[in-house]
C-alpha positions as CSV (number, residue, x, y, z in Angstrom):
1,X,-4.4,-16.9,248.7
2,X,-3.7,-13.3,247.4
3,X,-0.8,-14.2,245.8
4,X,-2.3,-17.3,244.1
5,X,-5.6,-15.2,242.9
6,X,-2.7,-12.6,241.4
7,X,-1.3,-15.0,239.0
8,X,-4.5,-16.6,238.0
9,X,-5.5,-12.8,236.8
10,X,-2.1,-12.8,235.8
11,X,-2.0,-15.9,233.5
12,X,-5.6,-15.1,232.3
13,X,-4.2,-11.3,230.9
14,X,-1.1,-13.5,229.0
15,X,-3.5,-15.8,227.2
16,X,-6.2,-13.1,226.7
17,X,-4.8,-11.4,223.3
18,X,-4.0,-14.8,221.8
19,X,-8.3,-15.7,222.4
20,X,-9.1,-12.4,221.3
21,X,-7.0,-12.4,218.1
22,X,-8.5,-13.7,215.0
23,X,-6.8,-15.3,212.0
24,X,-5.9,-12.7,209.2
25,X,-8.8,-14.2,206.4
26,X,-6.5,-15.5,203.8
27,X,-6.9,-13.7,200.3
28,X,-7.7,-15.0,197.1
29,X,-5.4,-17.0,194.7
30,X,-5.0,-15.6,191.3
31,X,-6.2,-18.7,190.0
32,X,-9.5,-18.3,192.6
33,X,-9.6,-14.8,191.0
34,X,-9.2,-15.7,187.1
35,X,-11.5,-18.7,187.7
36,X,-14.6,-16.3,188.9
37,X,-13.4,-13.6,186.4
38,X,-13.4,-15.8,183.4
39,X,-16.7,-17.5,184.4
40,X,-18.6,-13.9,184.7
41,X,-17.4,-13.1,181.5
42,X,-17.8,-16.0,179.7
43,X,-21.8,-15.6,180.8
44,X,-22.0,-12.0,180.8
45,X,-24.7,-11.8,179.1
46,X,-26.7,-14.4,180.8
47,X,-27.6,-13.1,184.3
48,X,-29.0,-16.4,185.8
49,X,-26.1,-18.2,183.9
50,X,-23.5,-16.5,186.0
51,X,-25.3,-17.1,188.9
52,X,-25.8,-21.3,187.8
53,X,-21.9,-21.5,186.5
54,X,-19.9,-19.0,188.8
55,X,-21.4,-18.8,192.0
56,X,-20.0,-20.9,194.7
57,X,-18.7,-23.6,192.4
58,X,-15.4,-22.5,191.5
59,X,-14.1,-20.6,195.3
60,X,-17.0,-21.5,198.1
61,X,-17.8,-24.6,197.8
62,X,-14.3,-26.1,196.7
63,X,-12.9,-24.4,200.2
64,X,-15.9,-25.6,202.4
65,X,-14.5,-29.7,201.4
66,X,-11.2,-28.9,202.9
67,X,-11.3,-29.6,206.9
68,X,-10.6,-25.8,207.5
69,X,-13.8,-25.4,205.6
70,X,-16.3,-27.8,207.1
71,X,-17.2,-26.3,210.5
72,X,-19.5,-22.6,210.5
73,X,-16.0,-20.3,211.0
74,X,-14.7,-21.9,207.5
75,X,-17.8,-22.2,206.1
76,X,-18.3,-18.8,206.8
77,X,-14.9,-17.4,205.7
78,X,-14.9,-19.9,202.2
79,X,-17.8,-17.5,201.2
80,X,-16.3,-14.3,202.4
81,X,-13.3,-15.3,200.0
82,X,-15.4,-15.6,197.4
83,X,-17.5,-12.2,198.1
84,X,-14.2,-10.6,197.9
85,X,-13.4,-11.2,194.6
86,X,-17.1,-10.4,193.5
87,X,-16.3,-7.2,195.6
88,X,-13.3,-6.6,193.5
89,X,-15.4,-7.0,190.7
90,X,-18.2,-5.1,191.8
91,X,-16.0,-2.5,191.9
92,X,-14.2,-2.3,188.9
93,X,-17.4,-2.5,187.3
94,X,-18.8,0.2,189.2
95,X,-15.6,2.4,188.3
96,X,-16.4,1.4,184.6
97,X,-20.1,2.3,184.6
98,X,-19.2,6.0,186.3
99,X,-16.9,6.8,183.3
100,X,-19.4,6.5,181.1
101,X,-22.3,8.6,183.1
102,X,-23.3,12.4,183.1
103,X,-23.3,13.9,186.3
104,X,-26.9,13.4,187.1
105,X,-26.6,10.0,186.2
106,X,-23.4,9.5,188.7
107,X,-25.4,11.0,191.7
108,X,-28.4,8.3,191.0
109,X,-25.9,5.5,190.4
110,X,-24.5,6.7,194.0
111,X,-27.6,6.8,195.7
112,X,-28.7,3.4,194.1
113,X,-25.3,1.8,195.1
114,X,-26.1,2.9,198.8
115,X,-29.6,1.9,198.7
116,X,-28.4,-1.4,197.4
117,X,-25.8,-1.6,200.3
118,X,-28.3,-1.2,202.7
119,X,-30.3,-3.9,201.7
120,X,-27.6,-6.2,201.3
121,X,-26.4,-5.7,204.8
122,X,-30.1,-6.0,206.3
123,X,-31.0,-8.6,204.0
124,X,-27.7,-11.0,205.1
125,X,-28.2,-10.0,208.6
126,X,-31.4,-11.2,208.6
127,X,-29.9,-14.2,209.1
128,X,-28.6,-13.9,212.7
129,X,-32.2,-12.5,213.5
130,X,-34.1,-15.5,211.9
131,X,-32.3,-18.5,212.8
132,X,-30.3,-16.7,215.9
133,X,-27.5,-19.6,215.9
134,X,-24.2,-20.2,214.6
135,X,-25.6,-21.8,211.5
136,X,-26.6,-17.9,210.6
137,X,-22.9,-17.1,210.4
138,X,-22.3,-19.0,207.0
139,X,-25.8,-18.4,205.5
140,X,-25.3,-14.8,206.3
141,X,-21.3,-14.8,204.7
142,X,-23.4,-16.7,201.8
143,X,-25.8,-13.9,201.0
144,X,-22.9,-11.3,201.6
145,X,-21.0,-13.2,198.4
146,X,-24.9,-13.4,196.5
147,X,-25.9,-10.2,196.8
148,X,-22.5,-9.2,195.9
149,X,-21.9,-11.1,192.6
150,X,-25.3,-10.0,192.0
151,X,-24.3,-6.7,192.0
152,X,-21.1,-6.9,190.2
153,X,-23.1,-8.6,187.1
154,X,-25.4,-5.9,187.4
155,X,-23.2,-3.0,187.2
156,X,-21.5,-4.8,184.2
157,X,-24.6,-4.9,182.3
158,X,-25.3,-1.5,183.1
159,X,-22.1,-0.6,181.5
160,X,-22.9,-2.4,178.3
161,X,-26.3,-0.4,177.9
């Protein structure tokens, strides 16, 4: 019996890092990138625009219709794709906006940035509070990507000022 219950915790220590490991997220295409790139500038000046034409259409939503996409794990990592090229964006925009600041204006563009973190990340983890289900993991990844391409157009308009 001993030796039996020794290779059952055996076995079980062998399969455990494959259950714990998790996927490497794939990264962007260029084309994914270029596509939301283009589209944000295209609307720049048209906030809501980039918001109607960018968001979701051209990265999300095209990867949730594949069959990795369609159950809450893809769902969920089709919008973290996307928020990682708004977060690129974000923060080449942000990088732009600093050079043209004072130095009082820098330390209030910081402070706003973490400000604006913090409500993203309680705002999208809302989610998991509200619904508490696995249906919160894409709506949350979803807000991630939203608040983030908010932001990114944002801080580009900022620039332009």
């Amino acid at each position: 019996m001993a030796a039996r219950s020794m290779l059952a915790v055996a076995a079980i220590w062998a399969v455990l890092p494959l259950a714990c490991a998790q996927a490497e997220p794939r990264k962007p295409t260029p084309k994914e990138v270029s596509a939301i790139r283009n589209c944000a500038a295209k609307y720049q000046d048209d906030l809501g625009a980039v918001e109607r034409e960018c968001l979701f259409k051209l990265v999300g939503d095209p990867c949730t219709e594949t069959p990795e996409g369609t159950f809450n794990v893809g769902t969920a990592d089709c919008y973290r794709l996307e928020a990682a090229i708004w977060d690129s964006l974000l923060n080449e925009n942000f990088k732009n906006l600093l050079g043209t600041l004072d130095d009082q204006q820098t330390a209030k563009l910081r402070a706003m940035q973490h400000a604006w973190i913090a409500y993203r990340d309680t705002t999208c983890n809302f989610y998991s509070d509200k619904i508490q289900g696995t249906m919160a993991i894409p709506m949350s990844a979803a807000c991630n990507a939203r608040e983030t391409a908010r932001r990114a157009v944002l801080l580009q308009f900022f620039s332009r000022l």
